[in-house]
DRENPA-662155 format. One record per residue (C-alpha): residue number from 0; residue in one letter; x, y, z. Coordinates in steps of 0.25 Angstrom, whole numbers, plus 5000, padded with zeros to 4 digits. Example, Ala and Ser with C-alpha at 12.3 -4.5 7.8 and 13.67 -1.06 7.14 Angstrom:
<sites>
    n  res     X     Y     Z
    0    A  5049  4982  5031
    1    S  5055  4996  5029
</sites>
This chain:
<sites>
    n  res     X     Y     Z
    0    X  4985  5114  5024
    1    X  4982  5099  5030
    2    X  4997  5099  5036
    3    X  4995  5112  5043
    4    X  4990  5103  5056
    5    X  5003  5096  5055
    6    X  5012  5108  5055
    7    X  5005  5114  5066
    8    X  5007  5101  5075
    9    X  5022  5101  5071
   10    X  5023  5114  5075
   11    X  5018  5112  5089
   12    X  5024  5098  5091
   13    X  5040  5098  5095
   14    X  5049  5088  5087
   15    X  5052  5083  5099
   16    X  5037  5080  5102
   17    X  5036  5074  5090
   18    X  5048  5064  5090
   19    X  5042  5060  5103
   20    X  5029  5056  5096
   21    X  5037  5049  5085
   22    X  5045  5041  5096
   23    X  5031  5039  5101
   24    X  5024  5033  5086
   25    X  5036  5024  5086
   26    X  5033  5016  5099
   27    X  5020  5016  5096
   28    X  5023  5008  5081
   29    X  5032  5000  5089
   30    X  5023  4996  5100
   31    X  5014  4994  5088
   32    X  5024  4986  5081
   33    X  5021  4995  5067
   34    X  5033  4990  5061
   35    X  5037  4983  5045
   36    X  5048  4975  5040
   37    X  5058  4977  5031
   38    X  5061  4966  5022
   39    X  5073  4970  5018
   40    X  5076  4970  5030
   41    X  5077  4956  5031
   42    X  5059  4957  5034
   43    X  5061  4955  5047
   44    X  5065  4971  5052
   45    X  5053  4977  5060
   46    X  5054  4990  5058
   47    X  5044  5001  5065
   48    X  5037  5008  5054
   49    X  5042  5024  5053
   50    X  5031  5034  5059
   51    X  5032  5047  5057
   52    X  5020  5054  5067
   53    X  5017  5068  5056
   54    X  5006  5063  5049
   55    X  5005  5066  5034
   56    X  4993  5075  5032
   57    X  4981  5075  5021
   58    X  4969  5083  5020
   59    X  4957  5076  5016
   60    X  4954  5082  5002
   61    X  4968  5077  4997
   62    X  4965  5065  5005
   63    X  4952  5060  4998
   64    X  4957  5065  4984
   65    X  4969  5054  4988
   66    X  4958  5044  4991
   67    X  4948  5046  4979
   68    X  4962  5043  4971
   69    X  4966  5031  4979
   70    X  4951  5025  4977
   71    X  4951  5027  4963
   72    X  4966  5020  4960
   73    X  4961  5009  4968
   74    X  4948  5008  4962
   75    X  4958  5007  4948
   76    X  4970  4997  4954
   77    X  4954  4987  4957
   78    X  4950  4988  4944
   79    X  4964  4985  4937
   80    X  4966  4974  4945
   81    X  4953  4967  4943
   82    X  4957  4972  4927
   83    X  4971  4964  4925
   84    X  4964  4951  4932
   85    X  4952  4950  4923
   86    X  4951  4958  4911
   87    X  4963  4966  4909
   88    X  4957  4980  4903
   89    X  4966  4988  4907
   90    X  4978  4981  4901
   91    X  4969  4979  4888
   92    X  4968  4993  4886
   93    X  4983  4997  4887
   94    X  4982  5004  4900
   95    X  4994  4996  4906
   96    X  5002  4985  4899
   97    X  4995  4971  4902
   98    X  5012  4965  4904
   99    X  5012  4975  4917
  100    X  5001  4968  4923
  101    X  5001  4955  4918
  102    X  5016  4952  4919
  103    X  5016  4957  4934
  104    X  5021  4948  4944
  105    X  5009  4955  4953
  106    X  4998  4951  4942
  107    X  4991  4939  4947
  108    X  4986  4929  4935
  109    X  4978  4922  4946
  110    X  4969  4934  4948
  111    X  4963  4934  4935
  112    X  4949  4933  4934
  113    X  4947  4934  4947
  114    X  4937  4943  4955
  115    X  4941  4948  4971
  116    X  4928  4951  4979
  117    X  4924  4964  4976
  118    X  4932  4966  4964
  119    X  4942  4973  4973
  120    X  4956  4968  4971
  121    X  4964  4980  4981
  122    X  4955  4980  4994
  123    X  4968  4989  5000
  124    X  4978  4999  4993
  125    X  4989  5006  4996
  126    X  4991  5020  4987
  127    X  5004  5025  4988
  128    X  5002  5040  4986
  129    X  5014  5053  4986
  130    X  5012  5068  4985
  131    X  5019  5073  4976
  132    X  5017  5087  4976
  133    X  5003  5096  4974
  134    X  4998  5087  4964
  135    X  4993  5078  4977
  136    X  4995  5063  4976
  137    X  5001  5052  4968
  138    X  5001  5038  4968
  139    X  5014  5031  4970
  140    X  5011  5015  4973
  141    X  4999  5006  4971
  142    X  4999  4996  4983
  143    X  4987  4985  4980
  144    X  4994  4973  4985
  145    X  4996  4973  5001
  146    X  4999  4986  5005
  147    X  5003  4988  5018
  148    X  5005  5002  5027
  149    X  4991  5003  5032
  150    X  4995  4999  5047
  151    X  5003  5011  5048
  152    X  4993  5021  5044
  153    X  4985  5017  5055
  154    X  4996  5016  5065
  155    X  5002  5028  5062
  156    X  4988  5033  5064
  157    X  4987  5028  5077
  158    X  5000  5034  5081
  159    X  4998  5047  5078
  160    X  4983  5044  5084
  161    X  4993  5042  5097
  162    X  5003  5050  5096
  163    X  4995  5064  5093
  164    X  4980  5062  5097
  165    X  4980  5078  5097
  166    X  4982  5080  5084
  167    X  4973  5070  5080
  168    X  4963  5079  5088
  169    X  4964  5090  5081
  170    X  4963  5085  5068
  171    X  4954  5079  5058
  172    X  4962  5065  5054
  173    X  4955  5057  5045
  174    X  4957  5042  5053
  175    X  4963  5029  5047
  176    X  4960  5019  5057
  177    X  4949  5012  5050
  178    X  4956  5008  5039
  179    X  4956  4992  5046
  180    X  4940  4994  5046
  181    X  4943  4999  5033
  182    X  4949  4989  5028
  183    X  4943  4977  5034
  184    X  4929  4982  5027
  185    X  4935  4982  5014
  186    X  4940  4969  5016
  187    X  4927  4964  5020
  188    X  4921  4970  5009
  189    X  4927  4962  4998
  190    X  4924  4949  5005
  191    X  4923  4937  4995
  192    X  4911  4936  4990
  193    X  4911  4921  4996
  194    X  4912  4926  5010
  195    X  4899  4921  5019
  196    X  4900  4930  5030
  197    X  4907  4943  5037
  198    X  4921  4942  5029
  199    X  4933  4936  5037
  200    X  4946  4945  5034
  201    X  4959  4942  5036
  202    X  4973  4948  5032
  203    X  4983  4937  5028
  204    X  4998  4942  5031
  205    X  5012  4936  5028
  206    X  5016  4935  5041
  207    X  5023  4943  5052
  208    X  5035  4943  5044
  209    X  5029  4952  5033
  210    X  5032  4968  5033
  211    X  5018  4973  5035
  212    X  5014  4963  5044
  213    X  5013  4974  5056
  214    X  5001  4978  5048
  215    X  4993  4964  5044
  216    X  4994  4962  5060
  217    X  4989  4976  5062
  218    X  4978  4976  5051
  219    X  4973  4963  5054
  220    X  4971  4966  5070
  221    X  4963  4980  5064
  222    X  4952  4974  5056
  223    X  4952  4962  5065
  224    X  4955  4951  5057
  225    X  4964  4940  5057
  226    X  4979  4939  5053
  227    X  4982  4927  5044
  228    X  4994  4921  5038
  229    X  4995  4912  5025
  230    X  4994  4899  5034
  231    X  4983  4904  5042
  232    X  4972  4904  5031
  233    X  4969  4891  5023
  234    X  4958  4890  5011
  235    X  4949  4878  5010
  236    X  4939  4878  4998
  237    X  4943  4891  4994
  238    X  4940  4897  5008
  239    X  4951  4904  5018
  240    X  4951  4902  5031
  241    X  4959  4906  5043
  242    X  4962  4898  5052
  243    X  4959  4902  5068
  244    X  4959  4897  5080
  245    X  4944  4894  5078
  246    X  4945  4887  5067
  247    X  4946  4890  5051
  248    X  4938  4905  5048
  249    X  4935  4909  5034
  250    X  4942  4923  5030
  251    X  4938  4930  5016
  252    X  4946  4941  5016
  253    X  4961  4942  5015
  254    X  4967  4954  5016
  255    X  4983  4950  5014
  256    X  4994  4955  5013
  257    X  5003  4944  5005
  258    X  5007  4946  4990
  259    X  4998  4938  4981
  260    X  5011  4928  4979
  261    X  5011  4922  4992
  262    X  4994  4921  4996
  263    X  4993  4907  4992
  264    X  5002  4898  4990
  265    X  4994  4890  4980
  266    X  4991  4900  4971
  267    X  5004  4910  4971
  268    X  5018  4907  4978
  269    X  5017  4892  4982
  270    X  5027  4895  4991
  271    X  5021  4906  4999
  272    X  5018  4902  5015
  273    X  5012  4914  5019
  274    X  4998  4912  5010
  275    X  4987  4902  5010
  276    X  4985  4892  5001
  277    X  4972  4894  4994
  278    X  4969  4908  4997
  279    X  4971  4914  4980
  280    X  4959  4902  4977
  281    X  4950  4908  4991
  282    X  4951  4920  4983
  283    X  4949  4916  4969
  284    X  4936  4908  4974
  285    X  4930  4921  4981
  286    X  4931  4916  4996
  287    X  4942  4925  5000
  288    X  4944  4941  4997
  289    X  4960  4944  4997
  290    X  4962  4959  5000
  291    X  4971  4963  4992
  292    X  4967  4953  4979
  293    X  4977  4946  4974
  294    X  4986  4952  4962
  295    X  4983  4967  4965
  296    X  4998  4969  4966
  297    X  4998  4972  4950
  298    X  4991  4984  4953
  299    X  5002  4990  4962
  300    X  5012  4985  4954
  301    X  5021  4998  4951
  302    X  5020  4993  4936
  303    X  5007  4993  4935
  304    X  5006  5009  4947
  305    X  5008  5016  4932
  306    X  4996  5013  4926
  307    X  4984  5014  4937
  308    X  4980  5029  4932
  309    X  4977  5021  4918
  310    X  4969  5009  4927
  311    X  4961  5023  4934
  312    X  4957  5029  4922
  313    X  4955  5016  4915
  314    X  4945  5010  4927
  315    X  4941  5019  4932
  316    X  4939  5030  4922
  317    X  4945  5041  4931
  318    X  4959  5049  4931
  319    X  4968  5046  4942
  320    X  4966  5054  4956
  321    X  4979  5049  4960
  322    X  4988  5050  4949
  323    X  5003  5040  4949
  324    X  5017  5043  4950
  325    X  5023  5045  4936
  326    X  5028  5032  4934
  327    X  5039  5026  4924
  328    X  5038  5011  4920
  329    X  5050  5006  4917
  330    X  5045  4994  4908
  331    X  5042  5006  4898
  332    X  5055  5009  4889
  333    X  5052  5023  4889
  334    X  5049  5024  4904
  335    X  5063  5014  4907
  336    X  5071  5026  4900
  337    X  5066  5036  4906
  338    X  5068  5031  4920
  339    X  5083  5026  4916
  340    X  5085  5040  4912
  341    X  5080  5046  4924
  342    X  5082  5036  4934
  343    X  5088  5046  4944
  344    X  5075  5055  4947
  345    X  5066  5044  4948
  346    X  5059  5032  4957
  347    X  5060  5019  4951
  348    X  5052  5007  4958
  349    X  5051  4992  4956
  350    X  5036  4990  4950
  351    X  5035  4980  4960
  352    X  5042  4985  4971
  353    X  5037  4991  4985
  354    X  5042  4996  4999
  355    X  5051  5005  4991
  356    X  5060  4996  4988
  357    X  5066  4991  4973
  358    X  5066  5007  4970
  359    X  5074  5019  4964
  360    X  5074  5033  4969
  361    X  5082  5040  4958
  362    X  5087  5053  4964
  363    X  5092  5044  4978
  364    X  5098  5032  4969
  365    X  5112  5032  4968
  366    X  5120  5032  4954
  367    X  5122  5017  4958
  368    X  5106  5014  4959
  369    X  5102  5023  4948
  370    X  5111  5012  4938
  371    X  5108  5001  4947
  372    X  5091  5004  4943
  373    X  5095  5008  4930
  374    X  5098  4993  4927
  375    X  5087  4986  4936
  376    X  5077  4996  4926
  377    X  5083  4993  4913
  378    X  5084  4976  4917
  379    X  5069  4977  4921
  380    X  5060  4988  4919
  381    X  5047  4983  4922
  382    X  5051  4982  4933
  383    X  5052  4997  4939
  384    X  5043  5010  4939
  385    X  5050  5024  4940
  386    X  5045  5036  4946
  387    X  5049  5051  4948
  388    X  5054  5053  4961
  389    X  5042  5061  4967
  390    X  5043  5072  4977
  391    X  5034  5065  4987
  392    X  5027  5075  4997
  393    X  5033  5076  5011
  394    X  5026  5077  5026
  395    X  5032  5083  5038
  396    X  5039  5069  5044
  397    X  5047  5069  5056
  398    X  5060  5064  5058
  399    X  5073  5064  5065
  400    X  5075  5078  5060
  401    X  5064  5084  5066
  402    X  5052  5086  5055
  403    X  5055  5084  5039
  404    X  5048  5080  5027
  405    X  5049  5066  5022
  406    X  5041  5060  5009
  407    X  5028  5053  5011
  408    X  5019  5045  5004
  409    X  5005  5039  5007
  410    X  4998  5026  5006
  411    X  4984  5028  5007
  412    X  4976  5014  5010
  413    X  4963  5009  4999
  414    X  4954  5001  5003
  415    X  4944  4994  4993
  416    X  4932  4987  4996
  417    X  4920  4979  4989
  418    X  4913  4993  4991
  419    X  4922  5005  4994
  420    X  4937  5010  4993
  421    X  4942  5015  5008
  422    X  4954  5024  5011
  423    X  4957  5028  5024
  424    X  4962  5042  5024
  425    X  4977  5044  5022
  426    X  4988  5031  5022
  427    X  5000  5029  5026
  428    X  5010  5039  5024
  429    X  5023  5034  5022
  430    X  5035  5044  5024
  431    X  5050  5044  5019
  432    X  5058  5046  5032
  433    X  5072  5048  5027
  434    X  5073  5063  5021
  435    X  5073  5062  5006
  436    X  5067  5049  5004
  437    X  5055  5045  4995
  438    X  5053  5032  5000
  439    X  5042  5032  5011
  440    X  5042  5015  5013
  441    X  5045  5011  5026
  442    X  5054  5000  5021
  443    X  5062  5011  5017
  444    X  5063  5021  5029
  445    X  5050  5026  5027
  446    X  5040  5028  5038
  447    X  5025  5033  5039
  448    X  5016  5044  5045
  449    X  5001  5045  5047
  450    X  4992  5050  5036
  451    X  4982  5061  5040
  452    X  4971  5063  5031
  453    X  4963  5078  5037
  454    X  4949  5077  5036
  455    X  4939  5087  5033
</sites>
């Protein structure tokens, strides 16, 4: 059993010991400055990011069954995304109903027609996974658009790198830290086609004030490129540039992290300040890759998480690896009724949604937000999902009480090129901290731990 090195060091290391480590790990993220926001908070409340230091456990043949399934559903999520912006097949033959997709805020009329170098539309993924018992992995969340949480992979890495170098002695742990190099290949690799030389990349961010900014800073300093804002590109003939202290320098890859709505003013939100004018017709013209392309989010719309089995057997010919979470869609009559009527045992979620916000967990909702939800389905269905409530799998977490089990999920990061799909080995694990609970974001009291894949 994989966790076997894990009770054995327990077992030699005193509480104590390891509430000093843990004291420890949190001057280290502070001295770092590992933190994010809360914007209901008011945005602006830095928070350290909860670390616990017992690292989650995988061996390596669960490990690459997980990333055979990973590559195939992002394989499927390229391919219906090029299908809805041209030619529509999939809606055509009935797999899913073409008012889903078309009548979804995250569709982007503007992408029709139109090619990404490559033909790769999500360069970097985020796959929510659960275990939920025996039968190994499930898929809870598709995350196409800018999905964030890499940063702390590889800083809880590094802590625990610090904190316990003998244990990493004496163990086989399959390493993350080339997931910059990584991704800074893959980006590279679906330079447009209209690029001259040796491919310019640079990561666009909102700004200082946005919650994952920690980790633009951070990822941009690891593959060493340059950190820009809206203001400080411009486009002239359908070019980019960045401005520098050296004068104006070409860049043709983009990787940002801003919603499609606010990139360019001229095109989207004509009262965005933090994109740059020009930058959707750069794009369009072939002389600028944006990583990830524009109107992914209607693949990782909650509406839309239903249906990817039917996108794997129907592109790929293949049955699912990875199968989903049984899922209810509200917009469906017979599916509204059955959620009404079991509204207590289940998880219902806005299809739009994130951070775990705007959600119901039936059997911890109160008489008064059982009604409350009841109304919010019945006035608008479309816009919810429900869920059962799953008994997620616990890892050995420690906390004020000494050592516990808390639930744990995982994002594990996919990288797809012009040539190859990557995946470092593991994710982020993300753990519920307060006893009882299923919800593992930080923004609501969860925290994260290292993810050790064994290998060989």
């Amino acid at each position: 059993m994989h966790y076997e090195i894990i009770r054995r060091w327990l077992d030699e290391t005193p509480t104590t010991a390891l509430s000093v480590k843990r004291r420890e790990a949190e001057f280290l993220f502070r001295r770092t400055g590992v933190t994010f926001s809360v914007y209901a908070e008011g945005g602006d409340r830095e928070r350290l990011i909860p670390f616990d230091i017992i690292p989650r456990v995988l061996d390596f043949a669960e490990w690459q069954q997980l990333s055979r399934g990973l590559k195939q559903r992002v394989r499927a999520i390229n391919e219906f995304i090029r299908d809805v912006y041209h030619s529509r097949q999939i809606l055509r033959a009935g797999h899913i109903p073409p008012e889903l997709v078309l009548h979804n805020e995250a569709f982007c009329a503007e992408m029709q027609g139109f090619d990404p170098p490559q033909g790769v539309y999500v360069h970097i993924a985020g796959i929510d996974i659960v275990r939920t018992g025996p039968g190994g992995f499930v898929v809870l969340e598709d995350n196409c658009r800018t999905p964030s949480g890499v940063s702390y992979m590889l800083e809880n890495r590094e802590a625990m790198m610090r904190l316990f170098p003998d244990l990493f002695a004496r163990h086989r742990i399959a390493p993350v830290s080339h997931y910059p190099e990584d991704l800074l290949d893959t980006l590279k690799s679906v330079a447009p086609p209209n690029c001259k030389s040796d491919p310019v990349v640079a990561l666009l961010t909102p700004g200082s004030f946005n919650s994952a900014y920690y980790e633009h800073s951070f990822l941009a300093d690891e593959m060493g490129v340059e950190l820009v804002e809206g203001p400080d590109l411009f486009v002239d003939d359908n070019v980019v540039f960045t401005r520098t202290t050296k004068g104006p320098k070409r860049v043709d890859v983009i990787y940002r992290r801003i919603d499609d709505g606010y990139l360019d003013p001229l095109t989207f939100r004509p009262d965005s300040a933090i994109g740059t004018p020009g930058l959707f017709n750069a794009y369009r013209a072939g002389n600028l890759t944006l990583a990830n392309g524009v109107g992914t989010g209607i693949a990782d719309d909650k509406s839309i998480y239903p249906y990817v089995p039917r996108m794997i057997r129907f592109y790929l010919g293949e049955e699912p690896i990875l199968e989903n979470v049984q899922t209810w869609c509200c917009w469906d009559g017979d599916d509204l009724a059955y959620v009404l009527d079991r509204l207590p045992e289940l998880v219902v979620k806005e299809a739009r949604g994130s951070g775990g916000y705007g959600m119901l967990i039936g059997p911890q909702a109160t008489k008064t937000e059982l009604a409350d939800f009841a109304a919010r389905l019945r006035a608008r269905p479309g816009d919810y999902i429900a869920q059962p409530t799953l008994a997620l799998s616990t890892c050995p977490t420690l906390v004020d009480a000494g050592i516990a089990p808390r639930h744990v999920d995982l994002r594990p990061f996919v990288l797809s090129g012009g040539k190859e799909i990557r995946i470092v080995p593991g994710g982020l694990t993300r753990v519920a901290l307060r006893e009882g609970s299923l919800v593992v974001n930080s923004s609501q009291g969860g925290g994260t731990k290292d993810t050790w894949v064994l290998e060989g």
